[in-house]
PDB file with SEQRES, HELIX, SHEET and CRYST1 records, atoms N, CA, C and O in Angstrom:
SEQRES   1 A   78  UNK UNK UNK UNK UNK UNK UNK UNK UNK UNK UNK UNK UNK          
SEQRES   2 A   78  UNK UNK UNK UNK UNK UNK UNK UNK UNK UNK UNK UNK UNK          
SEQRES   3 A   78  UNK UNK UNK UNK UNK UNK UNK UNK UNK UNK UNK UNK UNK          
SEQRES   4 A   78  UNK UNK UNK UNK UNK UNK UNK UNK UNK UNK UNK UNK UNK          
SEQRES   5 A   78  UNK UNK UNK UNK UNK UNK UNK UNK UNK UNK UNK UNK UNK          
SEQRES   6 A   78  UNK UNK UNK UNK UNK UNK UNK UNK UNK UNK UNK UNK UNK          
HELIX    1 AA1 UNK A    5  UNK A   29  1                                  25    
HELIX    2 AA2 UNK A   35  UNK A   44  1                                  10    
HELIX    3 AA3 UNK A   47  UNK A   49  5                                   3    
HELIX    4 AA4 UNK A   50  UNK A   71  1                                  22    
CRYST1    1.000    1.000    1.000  90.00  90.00  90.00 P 1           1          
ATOM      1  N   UNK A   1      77.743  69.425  -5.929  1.00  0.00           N  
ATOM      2  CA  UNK A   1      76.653  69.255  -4.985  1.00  0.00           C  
ATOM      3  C   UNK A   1      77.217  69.267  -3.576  1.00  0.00           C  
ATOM      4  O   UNK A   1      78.189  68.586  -3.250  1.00  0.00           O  
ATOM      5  N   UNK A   2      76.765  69.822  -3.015  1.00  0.00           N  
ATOM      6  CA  UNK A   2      77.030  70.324  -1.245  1.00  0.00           C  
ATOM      7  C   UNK A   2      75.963  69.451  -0.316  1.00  0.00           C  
ATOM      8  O   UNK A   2      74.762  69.483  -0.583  1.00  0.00           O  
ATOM      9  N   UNK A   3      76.456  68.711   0.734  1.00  0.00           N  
ATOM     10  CA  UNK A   3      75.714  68.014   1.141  1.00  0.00           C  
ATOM     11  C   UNK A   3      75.596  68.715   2.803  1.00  0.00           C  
ATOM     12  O   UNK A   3      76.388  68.299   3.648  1.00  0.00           O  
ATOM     13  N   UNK A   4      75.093  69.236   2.988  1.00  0.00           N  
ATOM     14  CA  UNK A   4      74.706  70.219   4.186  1.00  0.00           C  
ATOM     15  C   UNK A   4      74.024  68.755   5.520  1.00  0.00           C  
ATOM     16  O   UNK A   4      73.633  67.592   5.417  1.00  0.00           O  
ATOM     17  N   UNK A   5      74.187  69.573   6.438  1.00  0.00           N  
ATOM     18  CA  UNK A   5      73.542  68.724   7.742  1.00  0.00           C  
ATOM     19  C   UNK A   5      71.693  68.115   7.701  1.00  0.00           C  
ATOM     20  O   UNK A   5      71.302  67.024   8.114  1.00  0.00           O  
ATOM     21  N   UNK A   6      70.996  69.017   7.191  1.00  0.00           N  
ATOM     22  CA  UNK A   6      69.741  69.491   7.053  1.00  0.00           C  
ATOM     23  C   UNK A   6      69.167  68.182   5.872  1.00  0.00           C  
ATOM     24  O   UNK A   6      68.195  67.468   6.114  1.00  0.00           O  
ATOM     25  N   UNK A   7      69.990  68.086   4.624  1.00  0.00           N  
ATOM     26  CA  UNK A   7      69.979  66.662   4.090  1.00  0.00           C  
ATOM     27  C   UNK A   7      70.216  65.312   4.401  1.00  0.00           C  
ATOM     28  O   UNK A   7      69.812  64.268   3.888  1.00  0.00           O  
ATOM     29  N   UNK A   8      71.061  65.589   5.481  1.00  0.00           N  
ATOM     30  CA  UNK A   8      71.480  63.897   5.973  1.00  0.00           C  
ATOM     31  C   UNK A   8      70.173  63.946   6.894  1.00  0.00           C  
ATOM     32  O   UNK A   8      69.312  63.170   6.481  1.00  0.00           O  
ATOM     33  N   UNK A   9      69.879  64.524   7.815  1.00  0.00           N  
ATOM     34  CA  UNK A   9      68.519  64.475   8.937  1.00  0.00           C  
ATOM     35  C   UNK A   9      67.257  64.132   8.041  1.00  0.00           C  
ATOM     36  O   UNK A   9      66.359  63.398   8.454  1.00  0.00           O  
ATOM     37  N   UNK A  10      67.250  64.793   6.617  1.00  0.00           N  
ATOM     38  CA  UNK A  10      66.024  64.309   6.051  1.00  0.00           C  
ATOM     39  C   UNK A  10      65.823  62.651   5.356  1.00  0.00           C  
ATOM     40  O   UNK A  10      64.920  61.822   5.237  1.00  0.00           O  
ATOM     41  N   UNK A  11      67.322  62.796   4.995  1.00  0.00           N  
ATOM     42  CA  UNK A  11      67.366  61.460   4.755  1.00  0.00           C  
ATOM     43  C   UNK A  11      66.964  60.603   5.986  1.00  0.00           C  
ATOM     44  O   UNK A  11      65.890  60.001   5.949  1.00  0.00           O  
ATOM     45  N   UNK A  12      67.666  60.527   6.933  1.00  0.00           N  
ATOM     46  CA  UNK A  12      67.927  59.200   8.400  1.00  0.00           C  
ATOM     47  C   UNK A  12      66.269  59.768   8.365  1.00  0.00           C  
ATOM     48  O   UNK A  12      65.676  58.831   7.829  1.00  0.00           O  
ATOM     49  N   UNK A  13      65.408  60.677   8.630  1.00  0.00           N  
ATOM     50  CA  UNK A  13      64.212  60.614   8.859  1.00  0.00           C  
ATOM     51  C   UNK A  13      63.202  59.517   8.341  1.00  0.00           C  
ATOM     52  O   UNK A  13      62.508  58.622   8.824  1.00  0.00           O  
ATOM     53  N   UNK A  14      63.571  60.223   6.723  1.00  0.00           N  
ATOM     54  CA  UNK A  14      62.520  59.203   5.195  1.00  0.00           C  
ATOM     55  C   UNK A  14      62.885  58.289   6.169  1.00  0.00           C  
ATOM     56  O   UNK A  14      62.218  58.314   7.204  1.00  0.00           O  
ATOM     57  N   UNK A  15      64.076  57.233   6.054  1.00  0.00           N  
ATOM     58  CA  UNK A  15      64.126  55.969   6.066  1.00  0.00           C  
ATOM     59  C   UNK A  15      63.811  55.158   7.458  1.00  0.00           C  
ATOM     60  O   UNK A  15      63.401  54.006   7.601  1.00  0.00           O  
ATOM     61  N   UNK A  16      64.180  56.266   8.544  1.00  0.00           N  
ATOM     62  CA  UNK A  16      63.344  55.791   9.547  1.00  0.00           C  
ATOM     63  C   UNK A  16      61.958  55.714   9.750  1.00  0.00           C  
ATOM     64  O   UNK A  16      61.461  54.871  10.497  1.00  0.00           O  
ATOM     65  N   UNK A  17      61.327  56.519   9.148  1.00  0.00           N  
ATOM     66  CA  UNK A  17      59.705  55.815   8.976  1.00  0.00           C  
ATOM     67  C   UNK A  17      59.507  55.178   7.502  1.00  0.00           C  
ATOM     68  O   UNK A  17      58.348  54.843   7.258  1.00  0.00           O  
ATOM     69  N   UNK A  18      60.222  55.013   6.738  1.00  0.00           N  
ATOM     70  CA  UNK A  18      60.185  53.696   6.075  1.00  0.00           C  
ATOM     71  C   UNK A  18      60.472  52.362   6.991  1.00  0.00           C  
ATOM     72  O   UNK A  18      59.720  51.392   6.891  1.00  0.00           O  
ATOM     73  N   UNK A  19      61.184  52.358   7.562  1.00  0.00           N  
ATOM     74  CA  UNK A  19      61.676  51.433   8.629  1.00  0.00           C  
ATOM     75  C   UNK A  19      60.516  50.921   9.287  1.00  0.00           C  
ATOM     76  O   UNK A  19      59.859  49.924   8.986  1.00  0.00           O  
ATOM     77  N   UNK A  20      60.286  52.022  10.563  1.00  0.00           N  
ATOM     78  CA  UNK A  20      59.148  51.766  11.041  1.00  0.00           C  
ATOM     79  C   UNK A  20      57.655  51.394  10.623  1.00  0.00           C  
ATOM     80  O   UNK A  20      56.891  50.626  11.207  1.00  0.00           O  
ATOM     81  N   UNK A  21      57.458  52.049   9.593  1.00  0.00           N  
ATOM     82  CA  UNK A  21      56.444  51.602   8.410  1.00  0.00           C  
ATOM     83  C   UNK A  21      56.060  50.106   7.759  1.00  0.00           C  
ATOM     84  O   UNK A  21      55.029  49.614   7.300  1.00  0.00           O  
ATOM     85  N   UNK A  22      57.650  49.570   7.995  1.00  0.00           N  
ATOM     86  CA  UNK A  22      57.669  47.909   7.097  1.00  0.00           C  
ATOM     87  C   UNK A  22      57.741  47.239   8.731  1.00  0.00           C  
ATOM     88  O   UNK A  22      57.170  46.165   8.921  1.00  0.00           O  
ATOM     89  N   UNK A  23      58.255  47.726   9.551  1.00  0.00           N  
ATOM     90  CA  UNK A  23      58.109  46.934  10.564  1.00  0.00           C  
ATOM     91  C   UNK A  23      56.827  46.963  11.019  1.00  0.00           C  
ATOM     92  O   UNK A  23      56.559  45.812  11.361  1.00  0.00           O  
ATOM     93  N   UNK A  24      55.836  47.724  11.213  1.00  0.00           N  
ATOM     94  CA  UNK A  24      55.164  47.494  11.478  1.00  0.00           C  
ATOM     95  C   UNK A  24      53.380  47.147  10.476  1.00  0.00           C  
ATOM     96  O   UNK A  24      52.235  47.239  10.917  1.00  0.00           O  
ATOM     97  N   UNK A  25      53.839  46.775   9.140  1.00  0.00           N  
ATOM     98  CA  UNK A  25      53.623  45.765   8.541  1.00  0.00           C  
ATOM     99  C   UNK A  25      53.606  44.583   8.919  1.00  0.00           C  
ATOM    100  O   UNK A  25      52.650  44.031   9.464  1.00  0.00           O  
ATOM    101  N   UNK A  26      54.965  43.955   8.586  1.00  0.00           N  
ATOM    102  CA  UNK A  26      55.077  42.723   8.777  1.00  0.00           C  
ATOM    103  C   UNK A  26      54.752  42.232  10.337  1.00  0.00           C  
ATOM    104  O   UNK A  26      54.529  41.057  10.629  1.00  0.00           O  
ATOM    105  N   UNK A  27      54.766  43.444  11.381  1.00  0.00           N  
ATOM    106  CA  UNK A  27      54.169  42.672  12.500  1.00  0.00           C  
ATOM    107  C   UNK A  27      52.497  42.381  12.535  1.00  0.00           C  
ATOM    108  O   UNK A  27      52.089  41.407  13.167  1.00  0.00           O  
ATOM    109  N   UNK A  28      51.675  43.158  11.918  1.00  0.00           N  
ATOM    110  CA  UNK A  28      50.218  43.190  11.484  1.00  0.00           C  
ATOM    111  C   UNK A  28      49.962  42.379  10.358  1.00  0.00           C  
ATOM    112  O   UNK A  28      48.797  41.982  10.365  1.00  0.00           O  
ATOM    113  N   UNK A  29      50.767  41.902   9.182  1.00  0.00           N  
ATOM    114  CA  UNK A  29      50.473  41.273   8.317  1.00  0.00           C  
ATOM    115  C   UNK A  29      51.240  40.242   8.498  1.00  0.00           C  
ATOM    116  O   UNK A  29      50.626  39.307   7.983  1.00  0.00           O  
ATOM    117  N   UNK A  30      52.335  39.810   8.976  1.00  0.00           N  
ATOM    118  CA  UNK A  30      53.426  38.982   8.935  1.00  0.00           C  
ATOM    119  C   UNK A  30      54.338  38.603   7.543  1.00  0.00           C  
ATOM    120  O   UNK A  30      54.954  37.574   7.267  1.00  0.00           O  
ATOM    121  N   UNK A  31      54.166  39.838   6.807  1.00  0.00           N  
ATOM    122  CA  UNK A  31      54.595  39.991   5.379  1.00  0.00           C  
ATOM    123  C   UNK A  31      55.548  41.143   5.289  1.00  0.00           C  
ATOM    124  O   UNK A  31      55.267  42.202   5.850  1.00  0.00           O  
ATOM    125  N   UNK A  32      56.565  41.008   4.670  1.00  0.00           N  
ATOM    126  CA  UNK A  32      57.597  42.340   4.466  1.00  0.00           C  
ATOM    127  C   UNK A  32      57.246  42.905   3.251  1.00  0.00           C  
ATOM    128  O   UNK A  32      57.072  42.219   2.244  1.00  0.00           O  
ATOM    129  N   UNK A  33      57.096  44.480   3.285  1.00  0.00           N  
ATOM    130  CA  UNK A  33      56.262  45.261   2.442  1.00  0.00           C  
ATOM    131  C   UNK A  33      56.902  45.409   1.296  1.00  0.00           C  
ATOM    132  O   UNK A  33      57.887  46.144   1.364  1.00  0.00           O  
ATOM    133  N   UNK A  34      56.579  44.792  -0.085  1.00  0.00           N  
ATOM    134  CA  UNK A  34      57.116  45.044  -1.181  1.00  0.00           C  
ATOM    135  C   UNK A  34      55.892  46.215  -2.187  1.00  0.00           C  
ATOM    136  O   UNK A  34      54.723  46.015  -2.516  1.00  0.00           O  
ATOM    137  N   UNK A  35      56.540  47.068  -2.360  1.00  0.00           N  
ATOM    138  CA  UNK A  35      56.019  48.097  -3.333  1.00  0.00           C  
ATOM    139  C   UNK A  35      55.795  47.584  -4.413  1.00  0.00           C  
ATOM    140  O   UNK A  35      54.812  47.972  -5.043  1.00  0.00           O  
ATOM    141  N   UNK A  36      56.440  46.802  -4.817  1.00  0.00           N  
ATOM    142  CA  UNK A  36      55.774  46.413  -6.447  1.00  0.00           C  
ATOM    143  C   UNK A  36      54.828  45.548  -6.763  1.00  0.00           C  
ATOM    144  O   UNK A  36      54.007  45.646  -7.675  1.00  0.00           O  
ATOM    145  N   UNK A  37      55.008  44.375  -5.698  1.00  0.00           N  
ATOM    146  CA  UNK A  37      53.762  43.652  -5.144  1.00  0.00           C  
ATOM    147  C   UNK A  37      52.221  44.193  -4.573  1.00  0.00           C  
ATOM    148  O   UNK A  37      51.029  43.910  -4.456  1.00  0.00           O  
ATOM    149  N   UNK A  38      52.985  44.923  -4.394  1.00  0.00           N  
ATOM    150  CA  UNK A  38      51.140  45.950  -3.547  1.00  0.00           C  
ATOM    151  C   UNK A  38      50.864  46.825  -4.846  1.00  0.00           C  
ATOM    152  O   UNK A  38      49.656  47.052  -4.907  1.00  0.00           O  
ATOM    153  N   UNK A  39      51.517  47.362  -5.842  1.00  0.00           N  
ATOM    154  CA  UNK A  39      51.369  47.962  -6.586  1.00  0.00           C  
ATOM    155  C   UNK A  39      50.625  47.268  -8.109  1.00  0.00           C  
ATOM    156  O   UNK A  39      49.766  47.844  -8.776  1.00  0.00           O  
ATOM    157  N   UNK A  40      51.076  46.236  -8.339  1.00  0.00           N  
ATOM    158  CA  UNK A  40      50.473  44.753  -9.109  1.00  0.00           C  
ATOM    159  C   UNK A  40      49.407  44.570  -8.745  1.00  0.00           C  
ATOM    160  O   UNK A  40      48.479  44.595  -9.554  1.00  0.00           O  
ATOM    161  N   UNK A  41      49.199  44.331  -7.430  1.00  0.00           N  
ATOM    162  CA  UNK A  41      48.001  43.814  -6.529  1.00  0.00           C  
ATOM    163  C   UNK A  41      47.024  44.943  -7.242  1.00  0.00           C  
ATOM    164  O   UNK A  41      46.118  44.695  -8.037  1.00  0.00           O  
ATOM    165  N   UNK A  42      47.382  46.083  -6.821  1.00  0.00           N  
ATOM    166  CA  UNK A  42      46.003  47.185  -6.980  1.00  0.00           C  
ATOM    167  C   UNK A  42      45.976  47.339  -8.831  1.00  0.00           C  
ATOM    168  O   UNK A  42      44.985  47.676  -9.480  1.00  0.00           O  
ATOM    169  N   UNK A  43      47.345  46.989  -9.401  1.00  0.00           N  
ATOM    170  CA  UNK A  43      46.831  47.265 -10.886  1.00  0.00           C  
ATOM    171  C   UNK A  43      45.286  46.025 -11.549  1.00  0.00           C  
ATOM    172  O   UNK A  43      44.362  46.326 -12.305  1.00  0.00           O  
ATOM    173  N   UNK A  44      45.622  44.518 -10.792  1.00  0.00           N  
ATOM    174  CA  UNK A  44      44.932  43.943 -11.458  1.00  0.00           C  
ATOM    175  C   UNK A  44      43.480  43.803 -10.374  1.00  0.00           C  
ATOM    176  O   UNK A  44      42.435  43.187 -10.584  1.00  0.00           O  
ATOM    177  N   UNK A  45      43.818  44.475  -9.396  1.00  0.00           N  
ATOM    178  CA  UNK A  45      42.136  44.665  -8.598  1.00  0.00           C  
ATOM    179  C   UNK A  45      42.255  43.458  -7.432  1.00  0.00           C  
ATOM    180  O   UNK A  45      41.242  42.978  -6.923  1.00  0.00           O  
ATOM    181  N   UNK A  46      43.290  43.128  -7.157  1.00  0.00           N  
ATOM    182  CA  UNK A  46      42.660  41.920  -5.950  1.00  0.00           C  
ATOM    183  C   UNK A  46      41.856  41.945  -4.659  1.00  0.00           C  
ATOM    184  O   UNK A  46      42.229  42.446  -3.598  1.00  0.00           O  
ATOM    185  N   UNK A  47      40.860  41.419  -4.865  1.00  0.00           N  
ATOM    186  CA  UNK A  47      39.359  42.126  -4.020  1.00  0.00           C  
ATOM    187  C   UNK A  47      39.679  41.841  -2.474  1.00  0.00           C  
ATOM    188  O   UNK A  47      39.294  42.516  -1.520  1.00  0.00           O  
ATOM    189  N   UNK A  48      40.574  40.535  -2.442  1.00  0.00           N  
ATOM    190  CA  UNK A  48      40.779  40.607  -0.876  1.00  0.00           C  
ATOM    191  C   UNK A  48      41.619  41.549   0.430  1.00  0.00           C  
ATOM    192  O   UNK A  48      41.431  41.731   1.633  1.00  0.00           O  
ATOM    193  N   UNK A  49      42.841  42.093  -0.821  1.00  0.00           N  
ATOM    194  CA  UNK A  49      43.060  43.038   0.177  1.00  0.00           C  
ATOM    195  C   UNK A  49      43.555  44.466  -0.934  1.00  0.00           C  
ATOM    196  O   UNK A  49      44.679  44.917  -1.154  1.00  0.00           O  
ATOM    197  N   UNK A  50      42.372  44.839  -1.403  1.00  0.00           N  
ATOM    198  CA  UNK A  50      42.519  46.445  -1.669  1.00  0.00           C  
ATOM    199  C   UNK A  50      42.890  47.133  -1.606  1.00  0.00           C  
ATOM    200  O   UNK A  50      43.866  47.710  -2.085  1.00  0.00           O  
ATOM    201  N   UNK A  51      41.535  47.411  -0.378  1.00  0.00           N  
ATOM    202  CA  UNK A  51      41.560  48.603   0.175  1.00  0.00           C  
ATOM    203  C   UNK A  51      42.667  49.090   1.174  1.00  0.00           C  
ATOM    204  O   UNK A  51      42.850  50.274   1.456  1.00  0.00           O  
ATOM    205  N   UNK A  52      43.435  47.953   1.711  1.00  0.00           N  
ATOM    206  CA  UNK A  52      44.308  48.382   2.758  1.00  0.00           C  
ATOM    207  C   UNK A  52      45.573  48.745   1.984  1.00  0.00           C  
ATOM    208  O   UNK A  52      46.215  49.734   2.334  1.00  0.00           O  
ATOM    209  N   UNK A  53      46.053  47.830   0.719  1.00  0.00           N  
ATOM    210  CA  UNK A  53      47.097  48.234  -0.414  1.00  0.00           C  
ATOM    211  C   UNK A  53      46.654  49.703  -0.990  1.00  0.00           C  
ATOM    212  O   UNK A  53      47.598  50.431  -1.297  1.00  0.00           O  
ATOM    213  N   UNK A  54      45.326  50.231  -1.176  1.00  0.00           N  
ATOM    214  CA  UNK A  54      45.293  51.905  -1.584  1.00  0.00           C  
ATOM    215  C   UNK A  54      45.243  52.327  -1.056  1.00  0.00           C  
ATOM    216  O   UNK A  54      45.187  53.494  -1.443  1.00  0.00           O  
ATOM    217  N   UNK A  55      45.193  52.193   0.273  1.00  0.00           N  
ATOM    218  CA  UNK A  55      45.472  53.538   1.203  1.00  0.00           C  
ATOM    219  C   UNK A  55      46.822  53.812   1.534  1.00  0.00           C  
ATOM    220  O   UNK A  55      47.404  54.880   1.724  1.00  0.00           O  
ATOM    221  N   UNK A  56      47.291  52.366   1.571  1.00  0.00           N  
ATOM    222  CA  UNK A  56      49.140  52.383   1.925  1.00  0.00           C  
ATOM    223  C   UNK A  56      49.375  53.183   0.511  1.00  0.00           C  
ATOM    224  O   UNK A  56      49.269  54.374   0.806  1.00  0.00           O  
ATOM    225  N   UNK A  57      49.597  53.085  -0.636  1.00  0.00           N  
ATOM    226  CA  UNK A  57      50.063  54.297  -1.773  1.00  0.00           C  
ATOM    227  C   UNK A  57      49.009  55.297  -1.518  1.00  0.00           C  
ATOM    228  O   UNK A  57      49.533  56.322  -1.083  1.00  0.00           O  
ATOM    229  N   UNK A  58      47.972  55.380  -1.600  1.00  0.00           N  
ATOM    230  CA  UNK A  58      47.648  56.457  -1.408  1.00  0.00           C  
ATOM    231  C   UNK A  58      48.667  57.558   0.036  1.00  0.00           C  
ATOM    232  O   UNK A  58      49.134  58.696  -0.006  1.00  0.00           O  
ATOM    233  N   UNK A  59      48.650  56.927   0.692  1.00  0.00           N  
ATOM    234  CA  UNK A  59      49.548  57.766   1.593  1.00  0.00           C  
ATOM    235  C   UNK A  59      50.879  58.333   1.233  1.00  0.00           C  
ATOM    236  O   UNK A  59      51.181  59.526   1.202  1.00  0.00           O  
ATOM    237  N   UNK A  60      51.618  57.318   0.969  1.00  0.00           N  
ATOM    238  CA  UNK A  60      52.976  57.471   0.014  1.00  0.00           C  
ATOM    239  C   UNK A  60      52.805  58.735  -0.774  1.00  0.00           C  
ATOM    240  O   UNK A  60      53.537  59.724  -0.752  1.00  0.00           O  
ATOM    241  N   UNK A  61      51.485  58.496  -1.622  1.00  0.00           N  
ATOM    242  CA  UNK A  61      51.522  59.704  -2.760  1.00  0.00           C  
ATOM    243  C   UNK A  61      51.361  60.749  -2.178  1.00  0.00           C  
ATOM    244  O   UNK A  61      52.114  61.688  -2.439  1.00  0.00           O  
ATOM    245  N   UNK A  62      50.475  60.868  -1.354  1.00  0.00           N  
ATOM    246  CA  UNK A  62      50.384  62.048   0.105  1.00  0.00           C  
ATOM    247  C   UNK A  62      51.325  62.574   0.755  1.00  0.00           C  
ATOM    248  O   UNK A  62      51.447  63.792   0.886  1.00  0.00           O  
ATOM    249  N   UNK A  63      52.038  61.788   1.199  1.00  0.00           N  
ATOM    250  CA  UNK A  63      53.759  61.968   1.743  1.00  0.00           C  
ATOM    251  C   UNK A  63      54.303  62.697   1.573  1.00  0.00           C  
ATOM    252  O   UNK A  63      54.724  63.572   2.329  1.00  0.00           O  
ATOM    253  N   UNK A  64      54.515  62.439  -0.043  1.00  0.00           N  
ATOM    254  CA  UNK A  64      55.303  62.557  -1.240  1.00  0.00           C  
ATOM    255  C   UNK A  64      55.068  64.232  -1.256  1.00  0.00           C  
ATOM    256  O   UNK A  64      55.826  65.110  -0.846  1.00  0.00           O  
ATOM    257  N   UNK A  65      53.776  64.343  -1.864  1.00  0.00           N  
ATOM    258  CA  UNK A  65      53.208  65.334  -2.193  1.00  0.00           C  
ATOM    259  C   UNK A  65      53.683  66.944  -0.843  1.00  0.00           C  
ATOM    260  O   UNK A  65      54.345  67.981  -0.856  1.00  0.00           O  
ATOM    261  N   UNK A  66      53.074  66.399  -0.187  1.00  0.00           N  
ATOM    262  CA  UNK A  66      53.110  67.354   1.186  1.00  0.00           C  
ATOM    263  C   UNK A  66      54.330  67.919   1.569  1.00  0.00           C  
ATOM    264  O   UNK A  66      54.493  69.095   1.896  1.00  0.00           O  
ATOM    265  N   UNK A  67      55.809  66.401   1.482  1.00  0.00           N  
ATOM    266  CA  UNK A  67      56.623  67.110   1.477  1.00  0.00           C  
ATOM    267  C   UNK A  67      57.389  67.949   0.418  1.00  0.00           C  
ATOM    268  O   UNK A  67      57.989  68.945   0.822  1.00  0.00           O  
ATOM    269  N   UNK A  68      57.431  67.563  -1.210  1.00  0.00           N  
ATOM    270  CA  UNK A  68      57.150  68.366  -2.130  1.00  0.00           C  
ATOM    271  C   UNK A  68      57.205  70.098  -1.505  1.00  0.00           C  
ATOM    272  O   UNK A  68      58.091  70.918  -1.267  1.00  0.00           O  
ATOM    273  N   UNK A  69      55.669  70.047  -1.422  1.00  0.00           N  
ATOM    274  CA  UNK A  69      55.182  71.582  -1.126  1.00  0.00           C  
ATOM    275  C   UNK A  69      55.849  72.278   0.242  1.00  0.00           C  
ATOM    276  O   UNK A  69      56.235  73.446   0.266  1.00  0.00           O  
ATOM    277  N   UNK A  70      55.905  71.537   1.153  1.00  0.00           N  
ATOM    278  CA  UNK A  70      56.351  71.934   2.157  1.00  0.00           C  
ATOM    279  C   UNK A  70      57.985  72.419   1.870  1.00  0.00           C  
ATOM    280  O   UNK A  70      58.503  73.475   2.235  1.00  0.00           O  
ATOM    281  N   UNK A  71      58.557  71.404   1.170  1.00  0.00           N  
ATOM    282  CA  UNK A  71      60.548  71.638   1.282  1.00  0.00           C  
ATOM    283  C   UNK A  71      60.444  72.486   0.055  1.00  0.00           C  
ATOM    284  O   UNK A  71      61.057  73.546   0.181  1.00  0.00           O  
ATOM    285  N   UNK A  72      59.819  72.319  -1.148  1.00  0.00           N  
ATOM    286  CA  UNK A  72      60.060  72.773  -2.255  1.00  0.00           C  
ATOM    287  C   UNK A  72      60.878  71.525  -3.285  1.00  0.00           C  
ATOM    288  O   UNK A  72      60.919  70.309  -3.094  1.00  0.00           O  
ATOM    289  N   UNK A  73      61.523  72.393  -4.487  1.00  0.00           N  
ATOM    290  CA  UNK A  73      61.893  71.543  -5.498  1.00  0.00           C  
ATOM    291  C   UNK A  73      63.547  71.516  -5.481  1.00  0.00           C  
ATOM    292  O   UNK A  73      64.188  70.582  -5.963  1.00  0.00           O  
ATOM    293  N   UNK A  74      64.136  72.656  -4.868  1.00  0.00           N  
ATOM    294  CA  UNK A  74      65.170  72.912  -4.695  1.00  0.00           C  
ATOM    295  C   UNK A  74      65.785  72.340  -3.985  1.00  0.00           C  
ATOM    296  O   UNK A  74      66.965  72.185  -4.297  1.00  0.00           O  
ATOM    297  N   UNK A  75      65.214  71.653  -2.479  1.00  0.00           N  
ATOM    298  CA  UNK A  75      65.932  70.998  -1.787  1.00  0.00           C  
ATOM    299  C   UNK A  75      66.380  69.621  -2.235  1.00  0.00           C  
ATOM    300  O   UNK A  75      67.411  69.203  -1.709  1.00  0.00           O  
ATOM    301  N   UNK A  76      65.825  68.919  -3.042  1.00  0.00           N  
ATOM    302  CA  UNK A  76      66.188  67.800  -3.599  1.00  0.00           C  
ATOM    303  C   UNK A  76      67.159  68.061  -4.806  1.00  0.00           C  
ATOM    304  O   UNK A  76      68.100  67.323  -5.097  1.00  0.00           O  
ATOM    305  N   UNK A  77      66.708  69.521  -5.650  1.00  0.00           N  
ATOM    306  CA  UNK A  77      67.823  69.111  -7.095  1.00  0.00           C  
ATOM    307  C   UNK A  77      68.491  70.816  -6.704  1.00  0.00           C  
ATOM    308  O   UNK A  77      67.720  71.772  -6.626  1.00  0.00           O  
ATOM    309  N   UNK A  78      69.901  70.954  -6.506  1.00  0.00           N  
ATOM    310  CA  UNK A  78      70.171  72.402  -5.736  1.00  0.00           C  
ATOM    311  C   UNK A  78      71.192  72.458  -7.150  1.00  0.00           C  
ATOM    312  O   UNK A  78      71.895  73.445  -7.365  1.00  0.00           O  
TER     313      UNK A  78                                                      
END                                                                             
């Protein structure tokens, strides 16, 4: 596996708006964003905060998806 320039930038990217993403969580919620917790939350339905936990995965899956199509399959497994 060859680790080219173009992979490290995508990486420092992801994780900088993961970064920015939990920071600015916990400054709006005062909670540090756990995925498995928000993910629990929406499996068993907790009515008080939902909708704001499915849109946060819903986005993720969006993310996900977009960049998928956009980079392809190759750039991740070469």
């Amino acid at each position: 596996m060859i680790i080219n320039l173009k992979d490290i930038y995508l990486a420092a990217a992801g994780g900088l708006l993961i970064g920015i993403a939990t920071s600015i969580h916990y400054l709006l919620k005062g909670r540090v964003t756990g995925f498995s917790g928000i993910f629990y939350s929406l499996i068993t339905f907790d009515k008080n905060s939902f909708y704001w936990k499915l849109s946060l995965m819903s986005s993720v899956v969006l993310s996900s998806s977009l960049l998928y199509k956009y980079f392809g399959y190759f750039l991740f497994f070469k």
